[in-house]
C-alpha positions as CSV (number, residue, x, y, z in Angstrom):
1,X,0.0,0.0,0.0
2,X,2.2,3.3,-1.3
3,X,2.4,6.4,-2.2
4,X,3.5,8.6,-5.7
5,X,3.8,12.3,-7.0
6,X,-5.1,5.6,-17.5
7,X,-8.7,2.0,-23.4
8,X,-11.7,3.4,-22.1
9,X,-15.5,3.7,-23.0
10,X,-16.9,5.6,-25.3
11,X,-15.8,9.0,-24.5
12,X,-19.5,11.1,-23.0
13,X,-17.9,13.7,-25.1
14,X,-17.3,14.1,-28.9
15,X,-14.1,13.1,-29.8
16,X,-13.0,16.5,-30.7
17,X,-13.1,17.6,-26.7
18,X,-10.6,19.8,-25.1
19,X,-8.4,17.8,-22.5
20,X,-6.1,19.9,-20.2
21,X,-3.8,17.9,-18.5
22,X,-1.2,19.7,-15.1
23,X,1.5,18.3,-14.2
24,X,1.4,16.7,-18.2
25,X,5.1,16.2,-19.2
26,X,5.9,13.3,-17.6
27,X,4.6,9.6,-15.3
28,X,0.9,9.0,-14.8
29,X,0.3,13.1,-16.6
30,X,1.7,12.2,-19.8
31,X,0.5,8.4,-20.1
32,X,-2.8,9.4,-19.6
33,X,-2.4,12.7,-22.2
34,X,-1.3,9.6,-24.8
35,X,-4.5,7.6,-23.5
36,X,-7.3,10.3,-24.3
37,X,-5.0,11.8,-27.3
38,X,-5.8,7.6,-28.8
39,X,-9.5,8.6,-28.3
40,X,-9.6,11.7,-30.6
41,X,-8.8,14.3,-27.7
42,X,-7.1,17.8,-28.4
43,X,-4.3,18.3,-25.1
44,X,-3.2,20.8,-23.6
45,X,-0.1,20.0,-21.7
46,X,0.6,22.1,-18.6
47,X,3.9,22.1,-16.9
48,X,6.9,23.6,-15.8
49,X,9.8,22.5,-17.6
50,X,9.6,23.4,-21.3
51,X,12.2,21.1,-22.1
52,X,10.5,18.1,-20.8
53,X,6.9,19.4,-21.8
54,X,8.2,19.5,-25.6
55,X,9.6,16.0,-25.3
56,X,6.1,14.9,-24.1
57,X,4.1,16.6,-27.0
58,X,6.6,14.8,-29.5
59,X,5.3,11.6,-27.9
60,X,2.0,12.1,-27.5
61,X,1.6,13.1,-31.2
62,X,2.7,9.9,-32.1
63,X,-0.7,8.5,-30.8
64,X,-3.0,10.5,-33.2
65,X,-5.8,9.0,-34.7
66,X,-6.4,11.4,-37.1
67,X,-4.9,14.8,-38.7
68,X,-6.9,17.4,-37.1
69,X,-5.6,17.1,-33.4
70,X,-3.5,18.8,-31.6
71,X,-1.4,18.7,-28.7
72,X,-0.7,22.6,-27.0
73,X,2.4,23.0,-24.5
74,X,2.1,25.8,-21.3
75,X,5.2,26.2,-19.2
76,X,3.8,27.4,-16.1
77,X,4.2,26.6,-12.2
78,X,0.7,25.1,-11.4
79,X,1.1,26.3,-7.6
80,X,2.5,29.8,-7.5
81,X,0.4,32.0,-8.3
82,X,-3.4,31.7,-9.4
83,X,-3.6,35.0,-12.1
84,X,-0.8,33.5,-13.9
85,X,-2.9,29.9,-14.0
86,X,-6.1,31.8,-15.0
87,X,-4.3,32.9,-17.8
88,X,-2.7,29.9,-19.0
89,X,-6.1,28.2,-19.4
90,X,-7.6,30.7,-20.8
91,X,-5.1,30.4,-23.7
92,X,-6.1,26.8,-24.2
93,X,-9.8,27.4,-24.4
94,X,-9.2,30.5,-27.2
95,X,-6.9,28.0,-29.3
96,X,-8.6,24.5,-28.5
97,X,-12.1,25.4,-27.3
98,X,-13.6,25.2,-23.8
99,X,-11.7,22.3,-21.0
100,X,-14.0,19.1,-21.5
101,X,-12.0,17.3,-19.0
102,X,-9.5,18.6,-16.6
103,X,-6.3,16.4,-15.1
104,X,-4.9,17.8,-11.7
105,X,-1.8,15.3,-11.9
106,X,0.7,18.1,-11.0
107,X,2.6,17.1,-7.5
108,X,5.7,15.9,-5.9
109,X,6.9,13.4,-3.5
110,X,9.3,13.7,-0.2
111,X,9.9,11.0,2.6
112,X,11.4,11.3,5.9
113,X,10.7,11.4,9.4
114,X,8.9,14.3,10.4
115,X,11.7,16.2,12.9
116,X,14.4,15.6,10.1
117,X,12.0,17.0,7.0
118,X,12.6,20.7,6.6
119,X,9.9,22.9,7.6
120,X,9.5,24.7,4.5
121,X,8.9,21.7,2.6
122,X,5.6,20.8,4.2
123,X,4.6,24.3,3.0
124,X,5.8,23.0,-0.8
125,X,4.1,20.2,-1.0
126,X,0.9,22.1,0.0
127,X,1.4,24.7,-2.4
128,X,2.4,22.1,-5.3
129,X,0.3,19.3,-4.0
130,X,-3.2,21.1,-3.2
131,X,-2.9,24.4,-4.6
132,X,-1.5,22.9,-7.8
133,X,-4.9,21.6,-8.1
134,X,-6.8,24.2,-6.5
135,X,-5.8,26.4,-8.7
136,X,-6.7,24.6,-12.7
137,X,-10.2,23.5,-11.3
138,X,-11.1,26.8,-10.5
139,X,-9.8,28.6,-14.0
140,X,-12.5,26.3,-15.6
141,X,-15.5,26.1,-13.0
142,X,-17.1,28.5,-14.0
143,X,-17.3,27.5,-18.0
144,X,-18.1,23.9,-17.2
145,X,-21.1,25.1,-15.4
146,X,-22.0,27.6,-18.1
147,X,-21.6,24.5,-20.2
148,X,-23.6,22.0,-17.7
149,X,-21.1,19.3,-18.5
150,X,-17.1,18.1,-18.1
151,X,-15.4,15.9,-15.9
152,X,-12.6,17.3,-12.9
153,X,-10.1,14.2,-12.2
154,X,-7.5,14.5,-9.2
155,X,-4.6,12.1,-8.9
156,X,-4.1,11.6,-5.2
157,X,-2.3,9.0,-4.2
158,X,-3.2,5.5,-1.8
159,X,-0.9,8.0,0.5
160,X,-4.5,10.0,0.6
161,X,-6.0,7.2,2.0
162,X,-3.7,6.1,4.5
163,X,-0.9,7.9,6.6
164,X,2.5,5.8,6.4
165,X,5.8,6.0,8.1
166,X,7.4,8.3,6.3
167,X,5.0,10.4,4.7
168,X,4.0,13.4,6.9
169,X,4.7,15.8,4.9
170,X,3.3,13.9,1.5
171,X,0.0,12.1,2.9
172,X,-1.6,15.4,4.2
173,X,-1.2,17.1,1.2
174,X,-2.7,14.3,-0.9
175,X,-5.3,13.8,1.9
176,X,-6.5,17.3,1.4
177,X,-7.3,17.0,-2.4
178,X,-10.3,14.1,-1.0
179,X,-12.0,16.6,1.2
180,X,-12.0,19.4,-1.7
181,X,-13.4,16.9,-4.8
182,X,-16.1,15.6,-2.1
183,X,-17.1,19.1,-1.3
184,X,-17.0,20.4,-5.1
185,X,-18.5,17.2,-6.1
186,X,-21.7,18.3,-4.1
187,X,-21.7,21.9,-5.8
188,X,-21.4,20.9,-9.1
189,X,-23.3,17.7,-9.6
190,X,-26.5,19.3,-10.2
191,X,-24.6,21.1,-13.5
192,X,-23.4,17.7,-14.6
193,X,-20.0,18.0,-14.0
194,X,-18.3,15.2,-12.3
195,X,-15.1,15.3,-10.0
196,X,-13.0,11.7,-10.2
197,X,-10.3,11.1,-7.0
198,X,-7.6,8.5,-8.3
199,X,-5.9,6.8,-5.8
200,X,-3.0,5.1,-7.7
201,X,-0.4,3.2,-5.7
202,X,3.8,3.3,-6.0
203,X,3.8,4.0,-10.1
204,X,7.3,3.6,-12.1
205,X,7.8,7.3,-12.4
206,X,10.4,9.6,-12.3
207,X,9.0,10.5,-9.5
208,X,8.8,7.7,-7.3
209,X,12.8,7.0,-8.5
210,X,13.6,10.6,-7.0
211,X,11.9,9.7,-3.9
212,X,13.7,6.2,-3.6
213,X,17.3,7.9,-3.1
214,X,15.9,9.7,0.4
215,X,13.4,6.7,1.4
216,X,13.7,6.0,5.2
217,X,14.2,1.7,5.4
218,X,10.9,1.7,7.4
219,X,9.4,3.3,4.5
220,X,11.0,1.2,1.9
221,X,9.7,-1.9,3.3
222,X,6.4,-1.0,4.1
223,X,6.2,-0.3,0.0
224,X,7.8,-3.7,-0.7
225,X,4.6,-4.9,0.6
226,X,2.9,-4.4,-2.3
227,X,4.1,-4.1,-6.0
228,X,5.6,-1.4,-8.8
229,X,2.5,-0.5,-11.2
230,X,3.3,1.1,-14.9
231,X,2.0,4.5,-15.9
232,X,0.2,3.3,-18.7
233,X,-1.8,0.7,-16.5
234,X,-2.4,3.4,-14.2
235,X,-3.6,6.0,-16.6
236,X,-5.9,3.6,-18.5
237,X,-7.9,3.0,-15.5
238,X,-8.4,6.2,-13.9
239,X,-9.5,7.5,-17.6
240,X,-12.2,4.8,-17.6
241,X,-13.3,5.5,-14.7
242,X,-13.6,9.5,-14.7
243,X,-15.4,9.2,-18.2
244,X,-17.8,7.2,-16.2
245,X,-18.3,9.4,-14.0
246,X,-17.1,7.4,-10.7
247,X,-16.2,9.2,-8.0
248,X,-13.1,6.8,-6.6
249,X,-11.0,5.6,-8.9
250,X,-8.6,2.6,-7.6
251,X,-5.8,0.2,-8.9
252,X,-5.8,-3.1,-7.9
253,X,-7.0,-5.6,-5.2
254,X,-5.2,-3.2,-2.4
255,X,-6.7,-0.2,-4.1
256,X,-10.0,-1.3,-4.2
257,X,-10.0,-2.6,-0.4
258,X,-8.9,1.1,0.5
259,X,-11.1,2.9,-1.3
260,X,-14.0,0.7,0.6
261,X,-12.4,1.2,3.6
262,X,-11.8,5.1,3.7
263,X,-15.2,5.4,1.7
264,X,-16.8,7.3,4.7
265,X,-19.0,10.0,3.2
266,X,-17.9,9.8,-0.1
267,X,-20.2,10.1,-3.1
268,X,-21.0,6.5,-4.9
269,X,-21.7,6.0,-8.6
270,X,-24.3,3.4,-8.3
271,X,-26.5,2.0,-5.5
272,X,-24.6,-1.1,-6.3
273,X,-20.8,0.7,-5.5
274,X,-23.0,1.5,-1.8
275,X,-23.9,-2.2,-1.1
276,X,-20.5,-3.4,-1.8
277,X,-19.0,-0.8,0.2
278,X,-21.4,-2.0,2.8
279,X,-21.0,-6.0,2.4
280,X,-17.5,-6.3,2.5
281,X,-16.5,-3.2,5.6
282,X,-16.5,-5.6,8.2
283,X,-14.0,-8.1,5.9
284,X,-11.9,-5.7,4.7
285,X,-11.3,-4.1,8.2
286,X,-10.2,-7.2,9.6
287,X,-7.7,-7.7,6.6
288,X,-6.3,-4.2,7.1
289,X,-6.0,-4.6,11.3
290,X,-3.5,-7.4,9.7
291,X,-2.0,-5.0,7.3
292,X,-1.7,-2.4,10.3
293,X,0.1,-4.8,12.9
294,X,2.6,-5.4,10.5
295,X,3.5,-2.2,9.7
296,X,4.1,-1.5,13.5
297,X,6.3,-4.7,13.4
298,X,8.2,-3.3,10.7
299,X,8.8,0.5,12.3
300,X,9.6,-1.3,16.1
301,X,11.9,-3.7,14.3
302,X,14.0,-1.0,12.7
303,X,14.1,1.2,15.8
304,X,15.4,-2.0,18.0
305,X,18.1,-2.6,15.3
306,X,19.2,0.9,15.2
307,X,19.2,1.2,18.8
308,X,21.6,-2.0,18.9
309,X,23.7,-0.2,16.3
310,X,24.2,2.7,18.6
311,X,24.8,1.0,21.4
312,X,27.6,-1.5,20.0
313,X,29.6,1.7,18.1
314,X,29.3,3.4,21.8
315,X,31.1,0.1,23.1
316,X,33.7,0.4,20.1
């Protein structure tokens, strides 16, 4: 169960809809700009490295399906500051038409224990994290509603489901984007606009490989609990799922007992999604008590072990 930093139904929109994708140049962001780019999309790519946001539009162009799409590319930092985000997208929508589907995938990733992460990087990860979404969804609110119609997707991470060793400064800021898409989803509903959380797990980023040089051993081992997913897996089935509307949006057998654990007051898609939440609670609760206990094995083993290493390099 991890942290970070998606063929799908018939599209509810023509194929010719505007796509705008933060945080678009590379991992999850970019595989899922190549998934709805296969389906007829035009993209806009948002980022802040040009360099890497050029790169991406070469390869996302490679997935066209016919000769009228188009693939835009906006340097900008997502989090900074919102006039300069407001502007961005209102670019897109004068060159590509108005945001059909929006892709808050802009974030980043630190571990460490909390008294040894810096200070101002807890404020970062807000800003880039939260903000970074805050931000795109509201530039294109107010048009989707005008509209009545388009579809808000924001990639948390399982680390928004659960808090892990590790992750204090990453799992509140990924916890924060649930309780704004559950409270937007109840504003906008009536206008038929629907907000999709994903919830992948560790994904074979560049991301997750920058984390990996600072993880804590606790940490580490924790995530070797449960395996690597591609970008491309990951991106095909949040895609699915926010076309369809669904609320939660989860990866694999792990993913799926999470999301029906931390389901709380979430929104369901179907009065079926509400009696399997209900049916299997008391199951999956008992598997994650397991899951829980050895995770505080793992954290009290590596404290022991690095108390016996102190202790024999005093007696050296």
């Amino acid at each position: 169960i991890m942290s970070t930093a998606i063929q799908t139904s018939i599209l509810y929109i023509p194929k010719t809809h505007s796509q705008t994708v933060t945080g678009g140049s590379s991992g999850i962001g970019k595989c899922i700009a190549v998934e709805c780019y296969r389906q007829g999309a035009f993209i806009t790519l948002v980022a802040r490295d040009e360099d890497k946001l050029l790169q991406a539009k070469k390869e996302v162009e490679k997935f066209a399906i016919n000769d009228k799409q188009v693939v835009l590319c906006i340097s900008v930092d997502v989090s900074s500051d919102y006039s300069q985000v407001e502007n961005v997208i209102k670019q897109a929508q004068e060159k590509l038409g108005p945001v059909d589907m929006l892709v808050n995938c802009a974030g980043t990733s630190i571990s460490g224990k909390f008294e040894e992460v810096e200070v101002d990087r807890f404020k970062k990860l807000m800003e880039v994290n939260y903000l970074g979404s805050v931000y795109p969804t509201r530039a294109v609110i107010t048009t989707m509603k005008e509209r009545r119609m388009g579809r808000i997707m924001f990639v948390s991470s399982q680390a928004g489901q659960i808090g892990l060793f590790g992750y204090t400064a990453y799992s509140p800021s990924k916890f924060a984007l649930r309780g704004l898409a559950e409270s937007l989803q109840m504003e906008i509903k009536p206008y038929n606009i629907y907000v999709t959380v994903a919830y992948p797990p560790d994904t074979d980023t560049p991301g997750l490989a920058e984390e990996n040089k600072t993880k804590p051993l606790e940490t580490r081992l924790i995530s070797e609990t449960s395996g690597v997913c591609q970008p491309d897996q990951v991106a095909k089935i949040v895609v699915r799922d926010a076309v369809q509307g669904n609320f939660n949006s989860s990866v694999g057998p792990d993913g799926y007992m999470l999301s029906a654990l931390t389901c709380g007051m979430s929104p369901v898609t179907s009065i079926t999604e509400g009696l399997q939440q209900i049916v299997t609670m008391g199951l999956f609760r008992t598997i994650a008590l397991f899951y829980l206990g050895s995770f505080d094995s793992i954290v009290r083993r590596c404290m022991i072990q690095r108390e016996q290493s102190k202790t024999a390099d005093k007696r050296e």
